[in-house]
BAFI-3210 file (N, C-alpha, C; in Angstrom, 3 decimals, decimal comma, padded with zeros to 6 digits):
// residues 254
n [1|2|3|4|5|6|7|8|9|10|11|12|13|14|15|16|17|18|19|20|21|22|23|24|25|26|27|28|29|30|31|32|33|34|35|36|37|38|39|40|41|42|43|44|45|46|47|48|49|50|51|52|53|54|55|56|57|58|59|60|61|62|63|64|65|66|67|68|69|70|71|72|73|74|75|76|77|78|79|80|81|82|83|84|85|86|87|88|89|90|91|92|93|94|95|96|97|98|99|100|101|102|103|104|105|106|107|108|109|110|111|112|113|114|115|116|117|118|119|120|121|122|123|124|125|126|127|128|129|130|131|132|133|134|135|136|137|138|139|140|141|142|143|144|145|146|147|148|149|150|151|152|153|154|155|156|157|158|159|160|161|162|163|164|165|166|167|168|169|170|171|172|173|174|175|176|177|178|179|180|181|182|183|184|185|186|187|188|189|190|191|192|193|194|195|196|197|198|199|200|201|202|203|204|205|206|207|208|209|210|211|212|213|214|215|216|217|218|219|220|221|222|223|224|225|226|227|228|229|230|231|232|233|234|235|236|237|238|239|240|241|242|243|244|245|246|247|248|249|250|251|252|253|254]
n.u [000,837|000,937|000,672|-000,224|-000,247|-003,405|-005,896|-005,306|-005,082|-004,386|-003,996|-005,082|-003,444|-002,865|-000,897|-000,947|001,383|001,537|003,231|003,036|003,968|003,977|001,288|-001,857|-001,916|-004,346|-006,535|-008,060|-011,519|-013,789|-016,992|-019,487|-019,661|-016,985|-013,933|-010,558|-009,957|-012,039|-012,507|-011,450|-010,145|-010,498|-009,060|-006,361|-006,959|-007,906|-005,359|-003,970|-005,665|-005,810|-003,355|-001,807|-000,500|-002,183|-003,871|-005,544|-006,846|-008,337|-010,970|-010,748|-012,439|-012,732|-011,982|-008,260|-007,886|-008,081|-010,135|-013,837|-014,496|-016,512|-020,403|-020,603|-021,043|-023,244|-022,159|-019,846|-018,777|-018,279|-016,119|-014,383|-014,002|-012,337|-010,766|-008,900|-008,258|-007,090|-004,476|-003,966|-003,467|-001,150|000,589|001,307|002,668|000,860|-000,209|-002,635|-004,635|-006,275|-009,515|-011,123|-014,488|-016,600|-019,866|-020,670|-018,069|-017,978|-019,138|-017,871|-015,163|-016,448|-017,065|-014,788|-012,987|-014,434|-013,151|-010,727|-008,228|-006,269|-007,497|-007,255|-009,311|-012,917|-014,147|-017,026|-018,852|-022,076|-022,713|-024,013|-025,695|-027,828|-030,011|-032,694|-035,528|-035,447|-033,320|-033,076|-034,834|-033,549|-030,924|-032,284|-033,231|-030,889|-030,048|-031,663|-031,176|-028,709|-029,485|-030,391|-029,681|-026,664|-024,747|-023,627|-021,516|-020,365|-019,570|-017,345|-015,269|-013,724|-013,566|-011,553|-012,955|-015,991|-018,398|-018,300|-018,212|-020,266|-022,277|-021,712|-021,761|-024,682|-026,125|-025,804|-027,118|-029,487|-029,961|-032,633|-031,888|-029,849|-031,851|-031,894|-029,674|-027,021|-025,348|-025,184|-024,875|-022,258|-021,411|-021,053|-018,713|-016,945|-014,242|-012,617|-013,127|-015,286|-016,447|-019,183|-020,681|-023,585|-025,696|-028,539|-030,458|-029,915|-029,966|-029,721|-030,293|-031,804|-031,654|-031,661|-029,721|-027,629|-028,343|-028,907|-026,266|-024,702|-027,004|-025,690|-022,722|-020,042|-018,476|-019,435|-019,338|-021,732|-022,531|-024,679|-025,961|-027,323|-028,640|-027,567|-026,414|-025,900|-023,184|-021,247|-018,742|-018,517|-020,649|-020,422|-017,824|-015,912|-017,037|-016,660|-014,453|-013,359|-014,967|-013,419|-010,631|-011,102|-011,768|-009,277|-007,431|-008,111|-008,200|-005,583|-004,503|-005,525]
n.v [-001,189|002,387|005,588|008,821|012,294|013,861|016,294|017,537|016,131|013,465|009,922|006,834|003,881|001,026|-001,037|-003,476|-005,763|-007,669|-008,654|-007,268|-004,790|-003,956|-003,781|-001,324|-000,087|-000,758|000,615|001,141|002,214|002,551|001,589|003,672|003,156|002,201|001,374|000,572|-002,138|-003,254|-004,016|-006,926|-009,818|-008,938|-006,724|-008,436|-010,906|-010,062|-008,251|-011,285|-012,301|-010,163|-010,152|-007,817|-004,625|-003,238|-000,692|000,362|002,667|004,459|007,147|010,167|010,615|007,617|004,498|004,405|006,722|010,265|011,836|013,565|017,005|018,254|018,129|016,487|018,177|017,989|018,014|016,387|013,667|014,739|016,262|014,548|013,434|015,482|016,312|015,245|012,981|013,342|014,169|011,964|010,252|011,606|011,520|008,896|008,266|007,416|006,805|006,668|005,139|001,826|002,444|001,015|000,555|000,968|001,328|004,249|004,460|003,847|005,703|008,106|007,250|007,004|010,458|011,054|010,204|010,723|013,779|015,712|013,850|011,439|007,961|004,948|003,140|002,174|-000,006|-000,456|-001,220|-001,786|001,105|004,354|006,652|008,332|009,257|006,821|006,313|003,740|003,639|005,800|005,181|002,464|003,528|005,162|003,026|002,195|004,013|003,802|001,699|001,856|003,211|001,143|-001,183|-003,737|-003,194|-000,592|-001,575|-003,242|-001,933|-000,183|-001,914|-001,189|001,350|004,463|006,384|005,862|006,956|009,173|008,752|006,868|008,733|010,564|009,781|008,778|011,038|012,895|011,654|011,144|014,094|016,569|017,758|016,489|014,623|015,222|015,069|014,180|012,038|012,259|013,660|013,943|011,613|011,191|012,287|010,975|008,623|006,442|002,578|001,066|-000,973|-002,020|-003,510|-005,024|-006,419|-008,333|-008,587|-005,892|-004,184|-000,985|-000,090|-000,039|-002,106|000,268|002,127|000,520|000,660|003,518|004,219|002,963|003,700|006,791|006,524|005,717|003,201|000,506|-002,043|-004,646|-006,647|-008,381|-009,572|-012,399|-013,240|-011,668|-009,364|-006,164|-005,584|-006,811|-007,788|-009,641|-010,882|-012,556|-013,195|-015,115|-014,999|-011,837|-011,183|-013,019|-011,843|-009,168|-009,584|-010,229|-008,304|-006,285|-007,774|-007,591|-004,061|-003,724|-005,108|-003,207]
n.w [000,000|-000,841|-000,833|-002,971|-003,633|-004,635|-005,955|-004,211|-001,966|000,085|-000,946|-000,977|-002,762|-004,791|-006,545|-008,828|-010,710|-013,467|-015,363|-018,793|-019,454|-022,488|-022,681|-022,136|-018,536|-016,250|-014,507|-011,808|-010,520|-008,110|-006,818|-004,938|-002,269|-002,223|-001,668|-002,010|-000,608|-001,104|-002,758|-002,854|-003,848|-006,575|-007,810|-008,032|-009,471|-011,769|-012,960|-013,786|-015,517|-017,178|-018,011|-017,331|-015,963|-012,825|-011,374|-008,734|-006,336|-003,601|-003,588|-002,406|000,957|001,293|002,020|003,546|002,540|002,564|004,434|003,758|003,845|004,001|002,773|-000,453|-003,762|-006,066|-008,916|-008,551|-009,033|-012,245|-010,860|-009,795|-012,046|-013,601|-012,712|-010,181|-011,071|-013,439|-012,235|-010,448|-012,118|-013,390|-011,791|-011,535|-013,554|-015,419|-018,540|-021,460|-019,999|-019,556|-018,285|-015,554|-014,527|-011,516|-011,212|-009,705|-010,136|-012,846|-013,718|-013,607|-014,865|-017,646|-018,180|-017,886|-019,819|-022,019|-022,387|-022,538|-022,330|-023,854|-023,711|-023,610|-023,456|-021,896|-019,587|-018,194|-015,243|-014,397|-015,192|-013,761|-015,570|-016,051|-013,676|-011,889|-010,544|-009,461|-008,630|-006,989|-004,779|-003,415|-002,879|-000,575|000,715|001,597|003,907|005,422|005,899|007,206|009,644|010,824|011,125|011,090|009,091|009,072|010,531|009,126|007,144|008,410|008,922|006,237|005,803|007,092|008,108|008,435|008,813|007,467|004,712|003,781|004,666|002,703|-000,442|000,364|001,214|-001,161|-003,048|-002,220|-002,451|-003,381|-005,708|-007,628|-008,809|-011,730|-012,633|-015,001|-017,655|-020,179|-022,489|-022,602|-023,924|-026,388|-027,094|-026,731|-027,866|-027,377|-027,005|-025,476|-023,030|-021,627|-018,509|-016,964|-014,853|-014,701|-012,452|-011,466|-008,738|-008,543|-010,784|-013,922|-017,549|-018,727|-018,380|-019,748|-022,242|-023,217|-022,862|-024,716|-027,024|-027,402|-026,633|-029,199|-030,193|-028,183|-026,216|-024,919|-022,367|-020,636|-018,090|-016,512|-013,192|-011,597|-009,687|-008,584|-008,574|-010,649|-011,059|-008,207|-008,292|-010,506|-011,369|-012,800|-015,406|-015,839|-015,674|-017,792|-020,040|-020,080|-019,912|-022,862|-023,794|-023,467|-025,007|-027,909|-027,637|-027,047|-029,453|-031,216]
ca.u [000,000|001,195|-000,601|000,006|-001,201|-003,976|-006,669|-005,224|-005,275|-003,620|-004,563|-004,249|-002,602|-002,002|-000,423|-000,641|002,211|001,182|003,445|002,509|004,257|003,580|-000,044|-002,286|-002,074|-005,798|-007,209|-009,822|-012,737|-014,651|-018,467|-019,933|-019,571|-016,416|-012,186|-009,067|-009,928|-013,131|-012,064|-011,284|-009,369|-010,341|-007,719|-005,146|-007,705|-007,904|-003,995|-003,404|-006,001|-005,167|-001,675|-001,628|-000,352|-003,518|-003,888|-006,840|-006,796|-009,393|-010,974|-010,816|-013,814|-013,125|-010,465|-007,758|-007,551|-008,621|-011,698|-013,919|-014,516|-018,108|-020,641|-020,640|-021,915|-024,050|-020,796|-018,627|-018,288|-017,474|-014,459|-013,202|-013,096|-011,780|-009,593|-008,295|-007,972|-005,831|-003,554|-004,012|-002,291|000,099|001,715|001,452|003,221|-000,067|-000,885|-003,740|-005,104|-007,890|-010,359|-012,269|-015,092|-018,027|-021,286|-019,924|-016,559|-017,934|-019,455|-016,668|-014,178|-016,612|-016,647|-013,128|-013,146|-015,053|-012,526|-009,020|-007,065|-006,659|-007,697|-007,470|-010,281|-012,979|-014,888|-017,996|-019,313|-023,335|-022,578|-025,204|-025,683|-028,712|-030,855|-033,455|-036,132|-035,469|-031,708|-033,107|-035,373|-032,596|-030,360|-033,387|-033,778|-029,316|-029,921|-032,410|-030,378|-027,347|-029,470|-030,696|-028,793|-025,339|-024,438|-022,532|-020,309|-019,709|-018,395|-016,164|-014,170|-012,955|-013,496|-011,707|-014,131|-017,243|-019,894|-018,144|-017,880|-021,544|-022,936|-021,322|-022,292|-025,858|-026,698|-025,716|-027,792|-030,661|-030,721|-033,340|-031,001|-029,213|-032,199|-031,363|-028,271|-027,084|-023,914|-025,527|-024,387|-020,644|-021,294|-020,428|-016,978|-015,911|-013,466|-012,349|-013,877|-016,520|-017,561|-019,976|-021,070|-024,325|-026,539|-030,140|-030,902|-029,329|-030,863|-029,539|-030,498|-032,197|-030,921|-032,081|-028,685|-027,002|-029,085|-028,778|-024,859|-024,992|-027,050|-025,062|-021,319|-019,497|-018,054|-019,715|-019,939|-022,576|-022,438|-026,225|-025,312|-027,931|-028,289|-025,957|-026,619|-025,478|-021,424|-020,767|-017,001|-018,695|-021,546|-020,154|-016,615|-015,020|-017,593|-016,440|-012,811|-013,254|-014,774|-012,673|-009,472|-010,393|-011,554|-008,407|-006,358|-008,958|-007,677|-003,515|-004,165|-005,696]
ca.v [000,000|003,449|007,188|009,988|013,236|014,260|017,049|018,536|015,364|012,369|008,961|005,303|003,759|-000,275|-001,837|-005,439|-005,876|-008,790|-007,869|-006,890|-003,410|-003,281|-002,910|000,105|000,013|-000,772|001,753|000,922|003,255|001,801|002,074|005,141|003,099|001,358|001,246|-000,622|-003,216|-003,748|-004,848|-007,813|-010,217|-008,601|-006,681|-009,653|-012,108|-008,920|-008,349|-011,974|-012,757|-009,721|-009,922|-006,452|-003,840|-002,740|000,055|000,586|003,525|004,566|008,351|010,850|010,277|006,192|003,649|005,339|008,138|011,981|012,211|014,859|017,775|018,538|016,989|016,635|018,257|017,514|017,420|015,423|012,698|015,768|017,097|013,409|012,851|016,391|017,000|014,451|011,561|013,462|014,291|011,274|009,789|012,089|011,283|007,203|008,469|006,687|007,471|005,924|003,934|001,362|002,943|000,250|001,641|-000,215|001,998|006,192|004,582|003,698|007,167|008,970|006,713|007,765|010,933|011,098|009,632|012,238|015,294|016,101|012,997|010,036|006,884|003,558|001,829|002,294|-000,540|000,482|-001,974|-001,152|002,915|005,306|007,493|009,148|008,922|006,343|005,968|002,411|003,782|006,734|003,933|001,414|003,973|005,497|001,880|001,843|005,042|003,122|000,017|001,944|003,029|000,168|-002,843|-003,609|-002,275|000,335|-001,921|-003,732|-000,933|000,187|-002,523|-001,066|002,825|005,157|007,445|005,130|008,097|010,037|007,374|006,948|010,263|011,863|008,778|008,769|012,127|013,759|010,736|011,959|015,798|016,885|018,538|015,381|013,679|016,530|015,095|013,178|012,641|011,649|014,873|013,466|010,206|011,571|012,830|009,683|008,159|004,695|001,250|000,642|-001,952|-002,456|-004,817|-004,978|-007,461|-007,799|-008,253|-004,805|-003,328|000,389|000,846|-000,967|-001,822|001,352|002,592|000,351|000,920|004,981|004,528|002,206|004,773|007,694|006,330|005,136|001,970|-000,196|-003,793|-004,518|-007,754|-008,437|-011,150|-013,377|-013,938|-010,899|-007,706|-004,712|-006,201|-008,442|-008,194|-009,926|-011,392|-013,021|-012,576|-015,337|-014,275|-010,558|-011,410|-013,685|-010,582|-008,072|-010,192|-010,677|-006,633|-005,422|-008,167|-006,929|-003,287|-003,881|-005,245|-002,823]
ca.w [000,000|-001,052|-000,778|-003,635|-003,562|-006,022|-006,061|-002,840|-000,575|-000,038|-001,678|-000,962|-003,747|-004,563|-007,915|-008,934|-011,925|-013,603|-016,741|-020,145|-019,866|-023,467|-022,615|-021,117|-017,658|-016,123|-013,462|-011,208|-009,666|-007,015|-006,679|-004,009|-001,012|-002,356|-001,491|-002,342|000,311|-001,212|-004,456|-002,335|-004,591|-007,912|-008,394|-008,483|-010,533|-013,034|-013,306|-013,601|-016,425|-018,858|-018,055|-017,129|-014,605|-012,003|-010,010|-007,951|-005,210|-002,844|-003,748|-000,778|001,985|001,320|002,702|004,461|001,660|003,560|004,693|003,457|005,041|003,970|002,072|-001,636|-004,569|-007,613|-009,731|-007,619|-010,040|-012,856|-010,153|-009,785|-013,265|-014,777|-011,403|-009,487|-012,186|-014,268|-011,137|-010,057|-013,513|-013,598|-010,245|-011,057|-014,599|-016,279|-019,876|-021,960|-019,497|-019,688|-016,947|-014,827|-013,090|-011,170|-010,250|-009,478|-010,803|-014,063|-014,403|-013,108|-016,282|-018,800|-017,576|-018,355|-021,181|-022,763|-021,644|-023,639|-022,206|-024,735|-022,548|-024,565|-023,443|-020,561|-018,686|-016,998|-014,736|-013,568|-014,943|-014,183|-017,081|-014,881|-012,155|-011,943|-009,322|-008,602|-007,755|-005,453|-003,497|-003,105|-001,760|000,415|001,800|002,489|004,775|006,432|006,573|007,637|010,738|012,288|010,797|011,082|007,717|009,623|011,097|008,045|006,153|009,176|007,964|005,175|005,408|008,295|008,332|007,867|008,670|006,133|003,243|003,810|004,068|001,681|-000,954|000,532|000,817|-002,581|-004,399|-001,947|-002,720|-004,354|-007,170|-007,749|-009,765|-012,506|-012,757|-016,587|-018,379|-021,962|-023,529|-022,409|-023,861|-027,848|-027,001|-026,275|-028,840|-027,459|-026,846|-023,940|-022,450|-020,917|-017,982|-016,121|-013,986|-015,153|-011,384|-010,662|-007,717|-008,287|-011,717|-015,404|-018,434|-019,740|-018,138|-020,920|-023,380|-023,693|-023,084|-026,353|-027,827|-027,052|-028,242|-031,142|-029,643|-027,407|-026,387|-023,964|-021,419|-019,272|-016,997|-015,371|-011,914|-011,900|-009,221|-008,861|-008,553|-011,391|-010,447|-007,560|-008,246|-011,351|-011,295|-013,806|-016,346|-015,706|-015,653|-019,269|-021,097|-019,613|-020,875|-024,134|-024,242|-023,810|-026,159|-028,521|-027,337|-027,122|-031,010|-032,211]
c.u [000,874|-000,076|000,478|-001,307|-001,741|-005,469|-006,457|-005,373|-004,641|-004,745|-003,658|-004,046|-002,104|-001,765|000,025|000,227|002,173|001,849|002,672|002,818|004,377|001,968|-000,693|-002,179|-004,024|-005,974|-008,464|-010,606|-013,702|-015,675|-018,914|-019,400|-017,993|-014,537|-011,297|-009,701|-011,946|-014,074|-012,064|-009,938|-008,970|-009,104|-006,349|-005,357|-007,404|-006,311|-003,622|-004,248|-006,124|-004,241|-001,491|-000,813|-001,621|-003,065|-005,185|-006,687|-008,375|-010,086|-010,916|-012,182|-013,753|-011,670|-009,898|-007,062|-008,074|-009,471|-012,069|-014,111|-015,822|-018,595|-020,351|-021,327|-022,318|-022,543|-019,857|-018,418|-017,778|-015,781|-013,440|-012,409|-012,296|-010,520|-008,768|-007,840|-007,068|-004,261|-003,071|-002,765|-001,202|001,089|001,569|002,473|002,508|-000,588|-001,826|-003,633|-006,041|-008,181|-011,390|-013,431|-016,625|-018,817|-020,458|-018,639|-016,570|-017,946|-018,477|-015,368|-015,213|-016,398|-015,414|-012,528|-013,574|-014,352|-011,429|-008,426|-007,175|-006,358|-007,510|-008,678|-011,560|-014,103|-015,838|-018,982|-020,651|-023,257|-023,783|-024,875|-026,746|-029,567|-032,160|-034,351|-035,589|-033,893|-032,154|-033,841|-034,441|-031,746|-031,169|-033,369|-031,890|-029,691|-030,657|-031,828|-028,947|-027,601|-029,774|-030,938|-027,197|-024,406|-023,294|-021,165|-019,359|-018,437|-017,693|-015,168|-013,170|-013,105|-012,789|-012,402|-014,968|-018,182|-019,887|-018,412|-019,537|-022,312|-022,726|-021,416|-024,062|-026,703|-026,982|-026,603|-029,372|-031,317|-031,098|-032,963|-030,328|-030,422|-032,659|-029,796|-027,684|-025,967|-023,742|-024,873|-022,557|-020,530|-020,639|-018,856|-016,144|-015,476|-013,293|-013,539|-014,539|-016,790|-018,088|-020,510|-022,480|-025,330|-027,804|-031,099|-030,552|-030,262|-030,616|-029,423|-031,110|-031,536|-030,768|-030,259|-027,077|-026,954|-028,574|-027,042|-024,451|-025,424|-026,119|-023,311|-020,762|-018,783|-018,036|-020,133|-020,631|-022,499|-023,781|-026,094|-026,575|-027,511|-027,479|-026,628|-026,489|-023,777|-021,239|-019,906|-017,530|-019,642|-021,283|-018,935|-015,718|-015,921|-016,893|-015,308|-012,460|-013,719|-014,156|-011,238|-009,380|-011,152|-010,182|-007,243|-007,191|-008,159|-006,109|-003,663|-004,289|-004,185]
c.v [001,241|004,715|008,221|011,307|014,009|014,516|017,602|017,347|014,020|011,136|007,417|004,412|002,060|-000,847|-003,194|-005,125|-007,232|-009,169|-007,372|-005,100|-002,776|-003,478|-002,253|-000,811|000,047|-000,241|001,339|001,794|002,434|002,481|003,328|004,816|002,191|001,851|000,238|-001,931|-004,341|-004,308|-006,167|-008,343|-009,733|-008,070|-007,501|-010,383|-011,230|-009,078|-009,229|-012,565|-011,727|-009,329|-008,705|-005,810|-003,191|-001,878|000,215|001,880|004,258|006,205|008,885|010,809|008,767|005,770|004,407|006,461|009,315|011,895|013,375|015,793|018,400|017,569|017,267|017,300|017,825|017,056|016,558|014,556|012,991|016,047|015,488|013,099|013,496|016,932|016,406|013,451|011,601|013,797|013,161|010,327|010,024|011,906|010,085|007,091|006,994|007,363|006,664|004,674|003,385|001,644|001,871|000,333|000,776|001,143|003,824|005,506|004,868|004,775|007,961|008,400|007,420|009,497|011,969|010,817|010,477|013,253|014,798|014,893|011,820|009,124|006,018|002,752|002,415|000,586|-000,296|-000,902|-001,279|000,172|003,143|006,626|008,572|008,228|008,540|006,523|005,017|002,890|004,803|005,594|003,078|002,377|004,768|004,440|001,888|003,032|004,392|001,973|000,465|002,379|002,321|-001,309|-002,706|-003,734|-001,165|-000,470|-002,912|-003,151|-000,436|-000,091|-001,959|000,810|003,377|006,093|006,817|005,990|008,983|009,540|007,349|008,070|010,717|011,134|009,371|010,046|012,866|012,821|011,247|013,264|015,517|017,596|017,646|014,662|014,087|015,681|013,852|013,541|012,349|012,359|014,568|012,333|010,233|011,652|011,361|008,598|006,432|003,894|001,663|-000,545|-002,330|-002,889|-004,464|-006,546|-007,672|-007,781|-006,861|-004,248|-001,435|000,716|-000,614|-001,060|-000,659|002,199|002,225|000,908|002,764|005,047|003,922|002,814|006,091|007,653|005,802|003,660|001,709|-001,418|-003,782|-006,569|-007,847|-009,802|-011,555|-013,384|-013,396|-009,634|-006,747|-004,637|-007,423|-009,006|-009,767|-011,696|-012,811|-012,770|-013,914|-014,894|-012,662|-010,730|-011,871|-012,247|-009,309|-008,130|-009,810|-009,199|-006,009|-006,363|-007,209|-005,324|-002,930|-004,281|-004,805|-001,327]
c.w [000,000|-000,606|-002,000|-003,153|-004,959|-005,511|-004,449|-001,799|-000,964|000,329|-001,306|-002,394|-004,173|-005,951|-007,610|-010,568|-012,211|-014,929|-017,848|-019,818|-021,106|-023,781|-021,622|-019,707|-017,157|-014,851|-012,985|-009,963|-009,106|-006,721|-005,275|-002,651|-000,955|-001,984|-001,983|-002,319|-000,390|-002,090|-004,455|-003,340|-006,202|-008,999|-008,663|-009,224|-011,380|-013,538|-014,092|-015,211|-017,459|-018,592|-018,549|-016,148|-014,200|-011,336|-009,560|-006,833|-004,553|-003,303|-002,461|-000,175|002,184|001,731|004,272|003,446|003,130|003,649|004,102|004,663|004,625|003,033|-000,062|-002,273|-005,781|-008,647|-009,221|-008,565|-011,580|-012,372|-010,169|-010,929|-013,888|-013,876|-010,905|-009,935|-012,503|-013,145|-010,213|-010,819|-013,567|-012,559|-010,229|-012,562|-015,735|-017,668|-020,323|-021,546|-019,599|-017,971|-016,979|-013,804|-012,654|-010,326|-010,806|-010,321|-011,904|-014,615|-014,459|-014,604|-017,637|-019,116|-018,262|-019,789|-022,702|-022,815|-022,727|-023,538|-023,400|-023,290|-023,683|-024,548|-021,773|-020,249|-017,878|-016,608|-013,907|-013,692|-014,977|-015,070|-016,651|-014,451|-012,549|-010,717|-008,657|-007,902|-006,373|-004,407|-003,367|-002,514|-000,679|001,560|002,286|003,504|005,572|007,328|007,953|009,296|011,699|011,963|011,545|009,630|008,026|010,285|010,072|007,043|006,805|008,939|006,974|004,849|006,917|008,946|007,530|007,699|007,446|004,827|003,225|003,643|002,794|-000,006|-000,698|000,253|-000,170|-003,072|-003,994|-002,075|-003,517|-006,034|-008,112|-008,931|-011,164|-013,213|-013,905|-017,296|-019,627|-022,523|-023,548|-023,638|-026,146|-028,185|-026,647|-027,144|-028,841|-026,840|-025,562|-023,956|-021,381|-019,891|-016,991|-015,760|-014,292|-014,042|-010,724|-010,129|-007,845|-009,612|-012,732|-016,382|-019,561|-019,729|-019,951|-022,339|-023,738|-024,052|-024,719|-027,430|-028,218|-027,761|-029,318|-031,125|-028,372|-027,373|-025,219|-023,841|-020,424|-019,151|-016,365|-014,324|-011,162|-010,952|-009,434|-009,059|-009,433|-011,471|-009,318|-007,532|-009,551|-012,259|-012,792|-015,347|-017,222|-016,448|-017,456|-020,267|-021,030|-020,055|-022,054|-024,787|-024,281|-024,421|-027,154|-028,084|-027,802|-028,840|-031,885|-032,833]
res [x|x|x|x|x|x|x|x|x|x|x|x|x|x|x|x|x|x|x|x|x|x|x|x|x|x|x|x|x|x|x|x|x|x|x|x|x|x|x|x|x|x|x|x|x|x|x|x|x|x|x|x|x|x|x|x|x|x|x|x|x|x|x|x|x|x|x|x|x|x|x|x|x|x|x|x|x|x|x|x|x|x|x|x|x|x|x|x|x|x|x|x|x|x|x|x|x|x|x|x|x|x|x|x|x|x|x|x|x|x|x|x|x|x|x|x|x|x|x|x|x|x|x|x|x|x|x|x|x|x|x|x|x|x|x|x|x|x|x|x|x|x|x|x|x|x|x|x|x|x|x|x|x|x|x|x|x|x|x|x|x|x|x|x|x|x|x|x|x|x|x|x|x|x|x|x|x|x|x|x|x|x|x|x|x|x|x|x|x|x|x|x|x|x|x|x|x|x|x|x|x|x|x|x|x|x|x|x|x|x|x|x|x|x|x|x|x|x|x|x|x|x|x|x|x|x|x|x|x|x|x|x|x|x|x|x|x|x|x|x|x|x|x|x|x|x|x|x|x|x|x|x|x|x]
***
């Protein structure tokens, strides 16, 4: 475990080198409530089956990155991607990387993707593209869960500032300004490959999510997994792992 500093705060930081230093480097963004630690094994299965180099790092408010110091706003997943990404890159001396992003990650890689940098490739595992109902009631019912389950003590585990990691996740998806909030008009600017991945059980969004992103750019492969949640890393991880491989040979050949 490492920490860099990027967008004004210091970042936890972990690389799996699995070789293939003659292909992109793969970057991974972890879902709203998500960290390093909470990648679990992924990041090493990933590395190991597109014989890659991984990095994964926690954003600030999650892991043991900085806590915030208030809550979020509406753009937050704008500032990660046009602010902190590229600072982020530039202090791991990452160039056109394939961006791996599950949930906020995914959005946050396209995002990016869209903006000046050339990326090679992005991965968007479960992206929201915008705000559904069924996503505001599913996180309606985690605020509920988080007060009187043990949900809170779960994610202690893996965040140092659990109240923060939570709030500041929970709350922004709950303002009322927030279900306003759509990154279609991004989704043109975006040059390289996509793909795809979602769950057709996903609890925090439909396949409509796919569907518009499909509409929207110029290359996309789309993956709807059976039996598959909201974590298909998870939920359906050698699946994941097999089309995620043979996306970025596909990628490195072209």
């Amino acid at each position: 475990m490492a920490f860099v500093h990027a967008g004004g705060h210091r970042l936890e930081v972990v690389e799996i080198d699995a070789g293939g230093r003659d292909r992109p480097t793969l970057v991974l963004l972890h879902e709203g409530l998500g960290s390093i630690a909470m990648w679990r094994d992924f990041p090493h299965r990933l590395a190991h089956a597109a014989a890659s180099r991984v990095v994964a790092y926690s954003r600030r408010g999650y892991g043991n990155s900085a806590p915030l110091a208030g809550a979020r706003g509406v753009r937050y997943m704008h500032d990660e991607a046009d602010i902190v990404l590229p600072e982020l890159l530039d202090a791991l001396g990452i160039a056109r990387p394939i961006l791996v992003g599950h949930s906020d990650g995914a959005s946050i890689a396209l995002i990016h993707a869209a903006g000046p940098r050339e990326v090679a490739a992005v991965v968007a595992m479960a992206p929201h593209v915008m705000v559904e109902d069924v996503s505001i009631a599913t996180i309606a019912a985690a605020r509920e869960a988080y007060r009187t389950t043990a949900l809170r003590e779960k994610l202690a585990r893996y965040h140092a500032d659990v109240d923060g990691a939570f709030r500041g996740w929970n709350d922004i998806w709950l303002h009322p300004d927030f279900r306003a909030w759509n990154i279609e008009a991004c989704l043109p600017r975006i040059a390289c490959p996509i793909l795809a991945i979602q769950g057709e059980d996903d609890e925090y969004g439909t396949m409509a999510q796919l569907d518009r992103l499909a509409r929207g750019a110029r290359d996309v492969e789309l993956v709807k997994l059976a039996d598959c949640r909201h974590s298909p890393h998870r939920d359906q991880p050698d699946a994941v792992l097999d089309a995620i491989a043979r996306f970025v040979d596909r990628v490195n050949a072209a």
